[in-house]
PDB file of the backbone (N, CA, C, O) and the ligand in Angstrom, with CONECT records:
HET     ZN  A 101       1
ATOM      1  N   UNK A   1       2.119   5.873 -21.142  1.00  0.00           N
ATOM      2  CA  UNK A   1       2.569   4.940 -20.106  1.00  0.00           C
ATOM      3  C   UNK A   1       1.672   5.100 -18.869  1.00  0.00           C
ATOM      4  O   UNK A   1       1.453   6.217 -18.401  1.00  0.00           O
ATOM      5  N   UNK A   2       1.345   4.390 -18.536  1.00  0.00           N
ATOM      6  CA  UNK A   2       0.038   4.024 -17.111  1.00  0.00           C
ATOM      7  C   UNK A   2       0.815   4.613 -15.699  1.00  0.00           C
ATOM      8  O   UNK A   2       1.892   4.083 -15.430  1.00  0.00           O
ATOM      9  N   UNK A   3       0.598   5.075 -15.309  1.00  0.00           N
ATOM     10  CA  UNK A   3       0.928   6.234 -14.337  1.00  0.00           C
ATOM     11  C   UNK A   3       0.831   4.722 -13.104  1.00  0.00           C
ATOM     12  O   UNK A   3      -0.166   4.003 -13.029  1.00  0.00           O
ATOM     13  N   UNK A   4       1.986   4.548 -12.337  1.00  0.00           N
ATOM     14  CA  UNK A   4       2.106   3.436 -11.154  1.00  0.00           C
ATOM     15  C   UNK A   4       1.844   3.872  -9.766  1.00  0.00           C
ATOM     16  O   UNK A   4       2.621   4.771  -9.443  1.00  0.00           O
ATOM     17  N   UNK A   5       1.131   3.586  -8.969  1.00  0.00           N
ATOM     18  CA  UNK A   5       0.663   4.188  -8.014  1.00  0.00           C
ATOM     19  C   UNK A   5       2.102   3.694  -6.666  1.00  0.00           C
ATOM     20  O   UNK A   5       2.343   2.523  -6.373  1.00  0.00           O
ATOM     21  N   UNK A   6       2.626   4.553  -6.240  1.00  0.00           N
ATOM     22  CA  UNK A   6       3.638   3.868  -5.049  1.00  0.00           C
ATOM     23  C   UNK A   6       3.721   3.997  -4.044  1.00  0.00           C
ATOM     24  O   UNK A   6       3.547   5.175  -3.733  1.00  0.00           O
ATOM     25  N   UNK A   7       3.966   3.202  -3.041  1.00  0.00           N
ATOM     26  CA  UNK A   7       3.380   3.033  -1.864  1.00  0.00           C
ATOM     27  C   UNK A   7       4.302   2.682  -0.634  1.00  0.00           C
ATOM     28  O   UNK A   7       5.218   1.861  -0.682  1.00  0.00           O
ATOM     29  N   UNK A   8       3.960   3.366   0.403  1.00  0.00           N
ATOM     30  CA  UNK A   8       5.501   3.342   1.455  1.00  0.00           C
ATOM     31  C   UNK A   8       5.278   1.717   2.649  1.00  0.00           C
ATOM     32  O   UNK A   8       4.548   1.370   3.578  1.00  0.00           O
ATOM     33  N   UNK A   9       5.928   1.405   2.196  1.00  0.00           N
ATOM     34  CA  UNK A   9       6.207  -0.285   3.457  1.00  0.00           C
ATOM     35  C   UNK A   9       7.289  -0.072   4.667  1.00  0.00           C
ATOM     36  O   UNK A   9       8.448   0.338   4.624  1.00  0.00           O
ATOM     37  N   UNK A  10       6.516  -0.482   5.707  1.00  0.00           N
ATOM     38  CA  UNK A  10       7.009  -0.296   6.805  1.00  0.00           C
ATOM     39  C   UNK A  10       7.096  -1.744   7.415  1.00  0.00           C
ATOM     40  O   UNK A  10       6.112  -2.468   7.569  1.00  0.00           O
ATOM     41  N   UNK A  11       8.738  -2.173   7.834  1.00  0.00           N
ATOM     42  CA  UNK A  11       9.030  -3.000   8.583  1.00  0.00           C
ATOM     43  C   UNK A  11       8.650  -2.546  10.145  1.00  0.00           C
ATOM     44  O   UNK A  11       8.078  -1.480  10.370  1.00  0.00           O
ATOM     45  N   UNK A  12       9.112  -3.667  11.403  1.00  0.00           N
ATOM     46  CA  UNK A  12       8.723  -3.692  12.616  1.00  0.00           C
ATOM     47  C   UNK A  12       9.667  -2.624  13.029  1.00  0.00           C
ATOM     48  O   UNK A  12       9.264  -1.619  13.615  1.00  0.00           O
ATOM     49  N   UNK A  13      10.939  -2.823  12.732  1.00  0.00           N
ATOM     50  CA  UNK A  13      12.006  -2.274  13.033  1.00  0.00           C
ATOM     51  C   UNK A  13      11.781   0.612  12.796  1.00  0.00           C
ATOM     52  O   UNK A  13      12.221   1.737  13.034  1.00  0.00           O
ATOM     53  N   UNK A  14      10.579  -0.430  12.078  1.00  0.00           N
ATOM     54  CA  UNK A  14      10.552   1.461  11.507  1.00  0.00           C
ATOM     55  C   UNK A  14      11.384   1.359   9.913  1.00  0.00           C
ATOM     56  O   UNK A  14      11.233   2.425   9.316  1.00  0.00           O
ATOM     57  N   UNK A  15      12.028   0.565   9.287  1.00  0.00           N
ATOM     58  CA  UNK A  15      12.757   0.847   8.368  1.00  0.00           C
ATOM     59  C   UNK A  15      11.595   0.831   7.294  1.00  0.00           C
ATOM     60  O   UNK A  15      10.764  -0.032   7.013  1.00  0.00           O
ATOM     61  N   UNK A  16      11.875   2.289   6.723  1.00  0.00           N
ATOM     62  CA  UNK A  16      10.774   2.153   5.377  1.00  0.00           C
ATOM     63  C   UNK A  16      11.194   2.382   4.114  1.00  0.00           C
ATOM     64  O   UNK A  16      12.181   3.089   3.916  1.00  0.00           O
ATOM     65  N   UNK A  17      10.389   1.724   2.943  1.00  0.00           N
ATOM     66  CA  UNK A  17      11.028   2.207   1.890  1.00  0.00           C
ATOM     67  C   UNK A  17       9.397   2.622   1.073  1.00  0.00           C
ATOM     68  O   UNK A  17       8.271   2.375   1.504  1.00  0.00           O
ATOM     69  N   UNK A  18       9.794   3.331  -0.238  1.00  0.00           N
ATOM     70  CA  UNK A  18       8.704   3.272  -1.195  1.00  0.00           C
ATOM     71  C   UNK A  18       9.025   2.814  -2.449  1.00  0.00           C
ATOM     72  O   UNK A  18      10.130   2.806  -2.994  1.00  0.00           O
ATOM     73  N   UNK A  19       7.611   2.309  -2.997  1.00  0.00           N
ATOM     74  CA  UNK A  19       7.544   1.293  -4.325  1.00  0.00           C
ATOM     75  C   UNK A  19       6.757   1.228  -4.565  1.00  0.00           C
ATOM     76  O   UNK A  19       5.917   1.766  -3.843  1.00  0.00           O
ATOM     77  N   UNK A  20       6.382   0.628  -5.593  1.00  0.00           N
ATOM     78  CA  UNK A  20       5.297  -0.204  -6.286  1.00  0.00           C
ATOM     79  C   UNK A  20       5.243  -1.458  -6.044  1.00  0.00           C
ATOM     80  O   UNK A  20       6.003  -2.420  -6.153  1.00  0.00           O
ATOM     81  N   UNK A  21       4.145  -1.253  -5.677  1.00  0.00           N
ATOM     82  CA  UNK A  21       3.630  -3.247  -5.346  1.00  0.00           C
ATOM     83  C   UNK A  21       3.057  -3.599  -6.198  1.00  0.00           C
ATOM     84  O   UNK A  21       2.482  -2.897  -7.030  1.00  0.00           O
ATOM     85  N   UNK A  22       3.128  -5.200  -6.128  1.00  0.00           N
ATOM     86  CA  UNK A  22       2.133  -5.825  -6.949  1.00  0.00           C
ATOM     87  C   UNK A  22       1.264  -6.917  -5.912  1.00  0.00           C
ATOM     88  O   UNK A  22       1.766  -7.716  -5.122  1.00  0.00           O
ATOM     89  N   UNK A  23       0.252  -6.753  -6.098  1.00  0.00           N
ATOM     90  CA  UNK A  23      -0.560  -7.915  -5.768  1.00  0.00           C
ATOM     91  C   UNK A  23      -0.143  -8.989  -5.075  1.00  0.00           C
ATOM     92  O   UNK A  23       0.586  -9.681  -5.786  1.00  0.00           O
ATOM     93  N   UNK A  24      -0.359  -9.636  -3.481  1.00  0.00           N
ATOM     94  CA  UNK A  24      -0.137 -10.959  -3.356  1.00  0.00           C
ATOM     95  C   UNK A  24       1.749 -11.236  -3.289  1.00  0.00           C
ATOM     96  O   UNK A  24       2.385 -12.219  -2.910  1.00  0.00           O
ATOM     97  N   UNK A  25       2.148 -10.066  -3.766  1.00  0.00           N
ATOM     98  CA  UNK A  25       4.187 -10.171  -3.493  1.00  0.00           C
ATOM     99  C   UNK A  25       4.215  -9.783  -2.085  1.00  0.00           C
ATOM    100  O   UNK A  25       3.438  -8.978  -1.572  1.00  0.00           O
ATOM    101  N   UNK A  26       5.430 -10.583  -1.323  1.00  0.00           N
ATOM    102  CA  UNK A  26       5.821 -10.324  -0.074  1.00  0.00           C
ATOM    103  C   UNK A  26       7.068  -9.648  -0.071  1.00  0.00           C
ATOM    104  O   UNK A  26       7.986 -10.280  -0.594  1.00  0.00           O
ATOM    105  N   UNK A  27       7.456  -8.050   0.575  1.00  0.00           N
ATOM    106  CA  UNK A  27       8.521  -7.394   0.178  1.00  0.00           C
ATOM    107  C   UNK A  27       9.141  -7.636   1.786  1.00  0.00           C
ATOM    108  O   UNK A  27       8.657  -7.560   2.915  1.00  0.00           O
ATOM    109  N   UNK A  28      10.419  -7.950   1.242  1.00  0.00           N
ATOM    110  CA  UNK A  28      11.334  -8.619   2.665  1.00  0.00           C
ATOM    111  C   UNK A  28      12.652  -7.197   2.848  1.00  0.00           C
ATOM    112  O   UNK A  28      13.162  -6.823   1.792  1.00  0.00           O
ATOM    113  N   UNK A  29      12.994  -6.681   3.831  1.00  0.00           N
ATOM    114  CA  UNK A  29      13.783  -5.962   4.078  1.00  0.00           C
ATOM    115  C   UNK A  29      15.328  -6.901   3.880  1.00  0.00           C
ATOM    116  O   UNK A  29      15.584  -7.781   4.703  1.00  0.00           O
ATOM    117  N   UNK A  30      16.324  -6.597   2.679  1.00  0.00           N
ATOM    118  CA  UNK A  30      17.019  -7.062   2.537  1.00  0.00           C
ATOM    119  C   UNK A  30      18.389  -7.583   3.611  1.00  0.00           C
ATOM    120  O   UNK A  30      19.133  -8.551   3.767  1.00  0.00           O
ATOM    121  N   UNK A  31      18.147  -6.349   4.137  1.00  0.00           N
ATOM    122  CA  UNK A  31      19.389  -6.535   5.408  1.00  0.00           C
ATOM    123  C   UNK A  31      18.838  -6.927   6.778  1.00  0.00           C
ATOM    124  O   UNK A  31      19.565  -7.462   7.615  1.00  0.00           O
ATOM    125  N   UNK A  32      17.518  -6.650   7.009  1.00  0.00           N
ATOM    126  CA  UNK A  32      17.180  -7.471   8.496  1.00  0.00           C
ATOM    127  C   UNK A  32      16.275  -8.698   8.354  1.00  0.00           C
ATOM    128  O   UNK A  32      15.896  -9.383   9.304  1.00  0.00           O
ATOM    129  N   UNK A  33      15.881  -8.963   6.698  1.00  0.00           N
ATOM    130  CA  UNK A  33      14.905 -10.183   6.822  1.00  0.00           C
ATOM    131  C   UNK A  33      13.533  -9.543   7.399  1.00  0.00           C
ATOM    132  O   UNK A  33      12.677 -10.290   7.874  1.00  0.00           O
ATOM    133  N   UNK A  34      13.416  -8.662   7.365  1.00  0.00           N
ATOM    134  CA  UNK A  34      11.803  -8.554   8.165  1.00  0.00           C
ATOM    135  C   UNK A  34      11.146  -8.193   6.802  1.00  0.00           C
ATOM    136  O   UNK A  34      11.650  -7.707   5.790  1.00  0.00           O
ATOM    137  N   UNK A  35       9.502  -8.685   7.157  1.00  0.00           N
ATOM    138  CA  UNK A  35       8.454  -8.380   6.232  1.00  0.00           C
ATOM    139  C   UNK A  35       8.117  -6.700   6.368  1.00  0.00           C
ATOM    140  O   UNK A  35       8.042  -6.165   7.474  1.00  0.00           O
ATOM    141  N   UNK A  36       7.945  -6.021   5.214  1.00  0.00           N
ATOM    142  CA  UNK A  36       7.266  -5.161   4.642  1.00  0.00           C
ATOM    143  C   UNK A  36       5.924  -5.219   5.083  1.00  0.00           C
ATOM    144  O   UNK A  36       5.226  -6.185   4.774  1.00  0.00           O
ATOM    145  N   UNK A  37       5.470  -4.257   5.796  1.00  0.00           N
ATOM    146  CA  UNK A  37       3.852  -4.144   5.684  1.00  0.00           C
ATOM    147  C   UNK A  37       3.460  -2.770   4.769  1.00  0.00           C
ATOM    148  O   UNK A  37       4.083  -1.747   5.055  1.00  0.00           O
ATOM    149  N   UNK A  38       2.687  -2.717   3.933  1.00  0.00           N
ATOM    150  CA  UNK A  38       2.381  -1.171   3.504  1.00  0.00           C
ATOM    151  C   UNK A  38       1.248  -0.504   4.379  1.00  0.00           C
ATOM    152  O   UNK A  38       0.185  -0.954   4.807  1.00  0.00           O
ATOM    153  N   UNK A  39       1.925   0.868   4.503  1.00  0.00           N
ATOM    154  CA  UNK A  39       1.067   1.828   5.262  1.00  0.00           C
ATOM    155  C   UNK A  39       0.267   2.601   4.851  1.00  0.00           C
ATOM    156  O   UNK A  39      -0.707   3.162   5.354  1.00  0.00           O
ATOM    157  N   UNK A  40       0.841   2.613   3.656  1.00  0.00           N
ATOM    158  CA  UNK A  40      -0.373   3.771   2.835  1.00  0.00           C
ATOM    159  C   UNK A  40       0.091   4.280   1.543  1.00  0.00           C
ATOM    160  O   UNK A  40       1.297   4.120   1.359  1.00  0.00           O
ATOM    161  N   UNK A  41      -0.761   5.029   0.314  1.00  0.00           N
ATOM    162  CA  UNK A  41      -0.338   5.105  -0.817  1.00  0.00           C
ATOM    163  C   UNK A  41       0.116   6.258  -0.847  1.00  0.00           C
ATOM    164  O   UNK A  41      -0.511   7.131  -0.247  1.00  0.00           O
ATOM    165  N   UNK A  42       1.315   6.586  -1.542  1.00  0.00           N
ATOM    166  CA  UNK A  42       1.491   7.892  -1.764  1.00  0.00           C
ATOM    167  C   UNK A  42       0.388   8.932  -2.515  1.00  0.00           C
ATOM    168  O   UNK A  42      -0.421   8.676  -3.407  1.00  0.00           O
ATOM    169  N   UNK A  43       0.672  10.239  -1.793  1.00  0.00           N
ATOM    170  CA  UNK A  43      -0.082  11.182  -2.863  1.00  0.00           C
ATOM    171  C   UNK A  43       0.654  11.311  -4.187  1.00  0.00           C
ATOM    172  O   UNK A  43       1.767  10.838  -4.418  1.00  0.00           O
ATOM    173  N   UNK A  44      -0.186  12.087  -5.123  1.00  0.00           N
ATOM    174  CA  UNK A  44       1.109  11.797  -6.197  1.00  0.00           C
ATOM    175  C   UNK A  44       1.504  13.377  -6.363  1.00  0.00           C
ATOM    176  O   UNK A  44       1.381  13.975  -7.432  1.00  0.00           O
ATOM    177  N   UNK A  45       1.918  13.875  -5.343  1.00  0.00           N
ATOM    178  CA  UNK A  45       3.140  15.241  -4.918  1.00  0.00           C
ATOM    179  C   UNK A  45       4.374  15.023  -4.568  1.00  0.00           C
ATOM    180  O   UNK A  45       4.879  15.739  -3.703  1.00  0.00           O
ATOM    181  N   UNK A  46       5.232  13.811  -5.277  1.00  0.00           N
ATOM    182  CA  UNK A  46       6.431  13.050  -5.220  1.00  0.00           C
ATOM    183  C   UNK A  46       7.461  14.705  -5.282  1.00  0.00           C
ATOM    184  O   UNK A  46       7.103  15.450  -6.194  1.00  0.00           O
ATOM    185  N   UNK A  47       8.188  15.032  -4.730  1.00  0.00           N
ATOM    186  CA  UNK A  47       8.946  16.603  -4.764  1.00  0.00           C
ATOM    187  C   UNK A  47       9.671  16.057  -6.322  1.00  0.00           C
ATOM    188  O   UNK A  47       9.697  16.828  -7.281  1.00  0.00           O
ATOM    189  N   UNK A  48      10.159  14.835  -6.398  1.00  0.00           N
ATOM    190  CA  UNK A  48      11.153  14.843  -7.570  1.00  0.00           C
ATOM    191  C   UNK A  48      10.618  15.043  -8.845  1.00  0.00           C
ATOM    192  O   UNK A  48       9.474  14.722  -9.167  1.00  0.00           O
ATOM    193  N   UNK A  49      11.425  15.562  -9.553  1.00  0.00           N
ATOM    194  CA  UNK A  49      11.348  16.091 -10.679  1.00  0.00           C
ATOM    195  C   UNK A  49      10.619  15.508 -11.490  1.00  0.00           C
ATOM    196  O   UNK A  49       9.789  16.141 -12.142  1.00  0.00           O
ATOM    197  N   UNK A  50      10.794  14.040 -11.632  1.00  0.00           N
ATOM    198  CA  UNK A  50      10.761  12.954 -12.701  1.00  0.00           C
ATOM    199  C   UNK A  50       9.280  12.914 -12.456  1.00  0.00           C
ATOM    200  O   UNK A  50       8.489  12.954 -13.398  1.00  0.00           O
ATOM    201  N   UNK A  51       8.857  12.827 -11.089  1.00  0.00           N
ATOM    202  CA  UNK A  51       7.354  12.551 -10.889  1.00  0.00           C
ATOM    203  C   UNK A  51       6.305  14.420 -11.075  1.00  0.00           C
ATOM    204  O   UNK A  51       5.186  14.857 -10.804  1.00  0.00           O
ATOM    205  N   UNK A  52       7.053  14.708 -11.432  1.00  0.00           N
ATOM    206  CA  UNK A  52       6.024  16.371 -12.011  1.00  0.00           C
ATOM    207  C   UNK A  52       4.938  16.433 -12.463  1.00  0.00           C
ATOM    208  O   UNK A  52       4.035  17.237 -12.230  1.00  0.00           O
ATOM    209  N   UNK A  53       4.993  15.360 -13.306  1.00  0.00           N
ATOM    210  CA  UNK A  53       3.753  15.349 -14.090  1.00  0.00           C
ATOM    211  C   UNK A  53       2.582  14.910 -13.178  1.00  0.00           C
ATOM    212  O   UNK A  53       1.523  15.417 -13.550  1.00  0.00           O
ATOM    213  N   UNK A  54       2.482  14.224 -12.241  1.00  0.00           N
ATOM    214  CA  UNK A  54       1.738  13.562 -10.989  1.00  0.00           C
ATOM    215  C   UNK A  54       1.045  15.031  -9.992  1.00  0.00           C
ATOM    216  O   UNK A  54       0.218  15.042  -9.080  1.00  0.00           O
ATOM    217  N   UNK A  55       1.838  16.188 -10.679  1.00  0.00           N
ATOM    218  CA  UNK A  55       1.850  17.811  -9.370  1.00  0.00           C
ATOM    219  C   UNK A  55       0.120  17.866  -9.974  1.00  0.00           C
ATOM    220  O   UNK A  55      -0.459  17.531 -11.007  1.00  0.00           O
ATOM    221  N   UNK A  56      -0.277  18.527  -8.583  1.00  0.00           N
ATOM    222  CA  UNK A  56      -1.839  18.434  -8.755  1.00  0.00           C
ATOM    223  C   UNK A  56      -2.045  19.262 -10.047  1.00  0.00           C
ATOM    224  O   UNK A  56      -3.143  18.898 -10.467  1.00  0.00           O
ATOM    225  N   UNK A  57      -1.629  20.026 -10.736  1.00  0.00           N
ATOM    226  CA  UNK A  57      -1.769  20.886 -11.954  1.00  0.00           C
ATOM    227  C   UNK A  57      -1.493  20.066 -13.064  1.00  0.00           C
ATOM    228  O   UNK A  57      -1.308  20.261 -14.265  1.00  0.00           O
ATOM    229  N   UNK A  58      -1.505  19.599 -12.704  1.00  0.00           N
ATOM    230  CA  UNK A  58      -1.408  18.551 -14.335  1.00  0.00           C
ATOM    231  C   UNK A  58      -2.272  17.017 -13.949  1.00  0.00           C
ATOM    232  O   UNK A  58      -1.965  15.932 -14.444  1.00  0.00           O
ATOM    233  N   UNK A  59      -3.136  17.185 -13.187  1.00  0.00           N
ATOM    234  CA  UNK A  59      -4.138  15.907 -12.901  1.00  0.00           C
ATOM    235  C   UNK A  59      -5.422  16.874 -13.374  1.00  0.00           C
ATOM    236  O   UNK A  59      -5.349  18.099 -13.466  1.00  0.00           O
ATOM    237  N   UNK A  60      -6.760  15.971 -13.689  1.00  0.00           N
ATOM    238  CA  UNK A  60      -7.840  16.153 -13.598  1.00  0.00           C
ATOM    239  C   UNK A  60      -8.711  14.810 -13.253  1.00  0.00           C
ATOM    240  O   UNK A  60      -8.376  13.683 -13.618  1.00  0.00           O
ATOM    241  N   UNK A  61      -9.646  15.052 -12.646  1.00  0.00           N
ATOM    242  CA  UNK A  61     -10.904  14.048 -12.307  1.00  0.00           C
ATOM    243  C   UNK A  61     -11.539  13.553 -13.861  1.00  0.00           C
ATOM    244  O   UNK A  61     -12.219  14.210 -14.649  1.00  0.00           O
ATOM    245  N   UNK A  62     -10.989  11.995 -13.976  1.00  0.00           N
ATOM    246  CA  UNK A  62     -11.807  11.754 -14.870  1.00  0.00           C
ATOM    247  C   UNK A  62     -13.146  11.536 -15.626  1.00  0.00           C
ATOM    248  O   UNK A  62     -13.431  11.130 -16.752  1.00  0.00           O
ATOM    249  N   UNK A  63     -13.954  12.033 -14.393  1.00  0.00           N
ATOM    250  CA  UNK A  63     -15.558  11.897 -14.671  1.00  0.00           C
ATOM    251  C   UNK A  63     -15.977  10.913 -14.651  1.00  0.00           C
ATOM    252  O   UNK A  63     -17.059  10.898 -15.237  1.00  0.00           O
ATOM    253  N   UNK A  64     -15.628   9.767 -14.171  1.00  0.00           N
ATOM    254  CA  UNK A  64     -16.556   8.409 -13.816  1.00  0.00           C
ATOM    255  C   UNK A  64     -16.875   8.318 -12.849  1.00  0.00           C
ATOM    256  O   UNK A  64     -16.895   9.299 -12.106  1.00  0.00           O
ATOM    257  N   UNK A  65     -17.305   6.959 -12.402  1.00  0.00           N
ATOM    258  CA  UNK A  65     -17.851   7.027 -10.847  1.00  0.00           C
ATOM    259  C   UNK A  65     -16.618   7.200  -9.939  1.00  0.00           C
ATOM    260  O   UNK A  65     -16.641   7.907  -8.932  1.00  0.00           O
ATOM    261  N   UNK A  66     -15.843   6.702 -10.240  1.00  0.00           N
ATOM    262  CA  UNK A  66     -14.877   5.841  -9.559  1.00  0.00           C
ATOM    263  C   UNK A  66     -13.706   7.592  -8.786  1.00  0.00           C
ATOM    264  O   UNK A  66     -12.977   7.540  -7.795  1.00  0.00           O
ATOM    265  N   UNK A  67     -13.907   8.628  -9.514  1.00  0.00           N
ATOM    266  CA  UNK A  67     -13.731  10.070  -9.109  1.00  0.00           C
ATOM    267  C   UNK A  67     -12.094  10.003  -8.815  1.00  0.00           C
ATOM    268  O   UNK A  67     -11.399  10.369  -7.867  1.00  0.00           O
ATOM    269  N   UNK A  68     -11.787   9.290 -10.225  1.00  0.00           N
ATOM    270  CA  UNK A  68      -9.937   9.546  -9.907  1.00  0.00           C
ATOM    271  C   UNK A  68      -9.372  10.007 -10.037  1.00  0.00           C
ATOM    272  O   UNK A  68      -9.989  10.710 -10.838  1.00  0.00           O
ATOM    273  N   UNK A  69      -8.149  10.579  -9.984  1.00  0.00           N
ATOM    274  CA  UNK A  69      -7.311  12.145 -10.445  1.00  0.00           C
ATOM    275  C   UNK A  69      -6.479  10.958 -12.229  1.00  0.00           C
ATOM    276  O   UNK A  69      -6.082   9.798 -12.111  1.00  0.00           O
ATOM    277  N   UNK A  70      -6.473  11.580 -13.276  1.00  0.00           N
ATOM    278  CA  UNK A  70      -5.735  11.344 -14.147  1.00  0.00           C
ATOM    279  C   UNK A  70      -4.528  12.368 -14.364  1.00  0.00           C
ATOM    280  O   UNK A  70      -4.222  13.376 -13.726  1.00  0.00           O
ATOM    281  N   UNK A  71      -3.887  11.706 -15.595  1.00  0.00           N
ATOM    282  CA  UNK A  71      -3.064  13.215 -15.869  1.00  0.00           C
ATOM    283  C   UNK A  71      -3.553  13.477 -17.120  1.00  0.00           C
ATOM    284  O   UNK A  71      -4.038  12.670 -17.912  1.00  0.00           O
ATOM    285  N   UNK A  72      -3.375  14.819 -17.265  1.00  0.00           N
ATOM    286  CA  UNK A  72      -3.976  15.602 -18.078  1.00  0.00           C
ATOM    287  C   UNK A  72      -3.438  15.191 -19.220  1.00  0.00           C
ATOM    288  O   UNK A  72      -4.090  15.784 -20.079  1.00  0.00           O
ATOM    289  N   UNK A  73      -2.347  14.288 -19.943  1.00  0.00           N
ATOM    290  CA  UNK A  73      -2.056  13.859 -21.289  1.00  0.00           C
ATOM    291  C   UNK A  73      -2.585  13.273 -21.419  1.00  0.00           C
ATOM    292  O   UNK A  73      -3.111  13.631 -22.473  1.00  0.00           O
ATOM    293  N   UNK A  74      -3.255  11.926 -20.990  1.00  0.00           N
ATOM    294  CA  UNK A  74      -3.592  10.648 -20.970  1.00  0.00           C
ATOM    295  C   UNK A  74      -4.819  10.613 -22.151  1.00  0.00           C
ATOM    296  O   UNK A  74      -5.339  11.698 -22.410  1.00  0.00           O
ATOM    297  N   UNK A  75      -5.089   9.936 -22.557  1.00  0.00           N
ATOM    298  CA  UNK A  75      -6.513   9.676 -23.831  1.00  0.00           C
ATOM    299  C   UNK A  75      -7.761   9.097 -22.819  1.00  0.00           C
ATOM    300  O   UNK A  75      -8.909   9.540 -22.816  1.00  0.00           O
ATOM    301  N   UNK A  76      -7.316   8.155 -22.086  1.00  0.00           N
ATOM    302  CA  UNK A  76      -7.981   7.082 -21.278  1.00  0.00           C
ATOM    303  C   UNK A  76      -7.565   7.451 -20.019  1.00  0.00           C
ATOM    304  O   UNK A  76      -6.491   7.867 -19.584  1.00  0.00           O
ATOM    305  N   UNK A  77      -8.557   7.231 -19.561  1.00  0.00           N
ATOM    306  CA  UNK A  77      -8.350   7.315 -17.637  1.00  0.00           C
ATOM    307  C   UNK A  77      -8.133   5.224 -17.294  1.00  0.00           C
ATOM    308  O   UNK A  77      -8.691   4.175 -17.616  1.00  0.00           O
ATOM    309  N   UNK A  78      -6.875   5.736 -16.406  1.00  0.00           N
ATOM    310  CA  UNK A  78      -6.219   4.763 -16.164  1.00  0.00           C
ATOM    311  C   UNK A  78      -7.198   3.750 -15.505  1.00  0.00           C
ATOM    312  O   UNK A  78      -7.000   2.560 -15.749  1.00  0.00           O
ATOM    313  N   UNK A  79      -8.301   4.120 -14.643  1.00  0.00           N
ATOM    314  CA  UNK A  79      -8.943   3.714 -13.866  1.00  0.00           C
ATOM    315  C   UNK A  79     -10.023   2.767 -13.999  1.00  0.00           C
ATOM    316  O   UNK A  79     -10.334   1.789 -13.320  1.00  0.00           O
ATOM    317  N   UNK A  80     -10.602   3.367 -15.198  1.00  0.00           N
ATOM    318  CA  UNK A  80     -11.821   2.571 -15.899  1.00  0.00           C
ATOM    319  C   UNK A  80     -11.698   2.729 -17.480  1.00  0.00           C
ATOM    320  O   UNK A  80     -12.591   2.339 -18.233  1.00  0.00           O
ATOM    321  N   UNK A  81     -10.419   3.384 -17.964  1.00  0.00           N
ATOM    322  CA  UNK A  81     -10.459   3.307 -19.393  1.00  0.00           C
ATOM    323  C   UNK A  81     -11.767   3.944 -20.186  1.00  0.00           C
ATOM    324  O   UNK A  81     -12.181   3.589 -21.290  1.00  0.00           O
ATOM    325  N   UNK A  82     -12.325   5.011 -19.304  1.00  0.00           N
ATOM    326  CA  UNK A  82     -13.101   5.406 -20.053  1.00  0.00           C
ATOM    327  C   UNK A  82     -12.068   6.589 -21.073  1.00  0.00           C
ATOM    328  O   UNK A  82     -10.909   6.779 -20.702  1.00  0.00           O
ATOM    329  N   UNK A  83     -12.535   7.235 -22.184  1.00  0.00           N
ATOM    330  CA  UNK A  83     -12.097   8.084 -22.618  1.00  0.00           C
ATOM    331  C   UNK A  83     -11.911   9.514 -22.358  1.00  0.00           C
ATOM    332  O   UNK A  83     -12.946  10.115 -22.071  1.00  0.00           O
ATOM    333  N   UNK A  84     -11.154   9.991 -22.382  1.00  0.00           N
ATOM    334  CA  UNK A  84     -11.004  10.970 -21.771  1.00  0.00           C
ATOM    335  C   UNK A  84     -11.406  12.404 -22.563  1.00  0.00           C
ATOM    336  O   UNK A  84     -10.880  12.334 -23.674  1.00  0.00           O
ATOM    337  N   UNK A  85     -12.118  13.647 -22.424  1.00  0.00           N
ATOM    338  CA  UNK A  85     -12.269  14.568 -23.309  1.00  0.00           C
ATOM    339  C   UNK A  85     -11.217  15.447 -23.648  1.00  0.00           C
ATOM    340  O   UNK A  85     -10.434  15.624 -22.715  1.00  0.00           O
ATOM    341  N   UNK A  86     -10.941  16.080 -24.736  1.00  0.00           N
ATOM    342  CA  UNK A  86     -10.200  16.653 -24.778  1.00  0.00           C
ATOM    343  C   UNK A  86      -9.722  18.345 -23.982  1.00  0.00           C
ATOM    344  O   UNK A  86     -10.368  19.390 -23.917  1.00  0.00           O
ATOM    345  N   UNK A  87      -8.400  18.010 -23.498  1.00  0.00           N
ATOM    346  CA  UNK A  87      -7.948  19.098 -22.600  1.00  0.00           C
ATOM    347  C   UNK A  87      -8.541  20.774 -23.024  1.00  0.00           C
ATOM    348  O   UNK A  87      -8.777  21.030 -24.205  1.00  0.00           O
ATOM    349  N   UNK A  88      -8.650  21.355 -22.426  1.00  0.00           N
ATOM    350  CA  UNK A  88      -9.185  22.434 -22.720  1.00  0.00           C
ATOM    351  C   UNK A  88      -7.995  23.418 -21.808  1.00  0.00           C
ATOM    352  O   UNK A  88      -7.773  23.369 -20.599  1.00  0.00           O
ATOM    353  N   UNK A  89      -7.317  24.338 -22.900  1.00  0.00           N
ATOM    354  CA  UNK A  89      -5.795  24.969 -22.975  1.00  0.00           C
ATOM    355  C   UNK A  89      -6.294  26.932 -22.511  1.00  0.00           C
ATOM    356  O   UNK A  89      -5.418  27.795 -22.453  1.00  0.00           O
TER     357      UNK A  89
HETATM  358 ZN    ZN A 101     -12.332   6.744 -14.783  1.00  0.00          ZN2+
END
């Protein structure tokens, strides 16, 4: 499963949330009507559990240009789909 990059949006008001965006979507704060701006991407050191696999010990640099952190299960780097070598244990 393709690892989702998520990202914290900040209304005028200060109210923030985090998510995943997509492209070109406008995220509206449900209870004040204000637009979402995003501020920046998360690292992927999410404390929760579920996101563990994201803990810098289980990423490696996939070796392309592009110098992205993968996770260490992956076959393919998410980034450019190059292939990935096998983990070394
Ligand atoms: Zn890559």
């Amino acid at each position: 499963m393709p690892a989702r990059q998520k990202y914290r949006l900040r209304a005028r008001s200060d109210r923030e949330i985090i998510r995943e965006v997509e492209p070109g979507v406008t995220y509206v704060d449900a209870e004040t009507g204000e637009e979402f701006q995003v501020v920046g991407a998360l690292l992927p050191l999410a404390p929760s559990p579920s996101n563990l696999p994201y803990s810098v010990e289980n990423l490696r640099l996939c070796g392309c240009s592009l110098e992205q952190l993968v996770q260490n299960d992956l076959n393919d780097c998410t980034h450019c789909g190059r292939r990935l070598p096998a983990v070394e244990r």
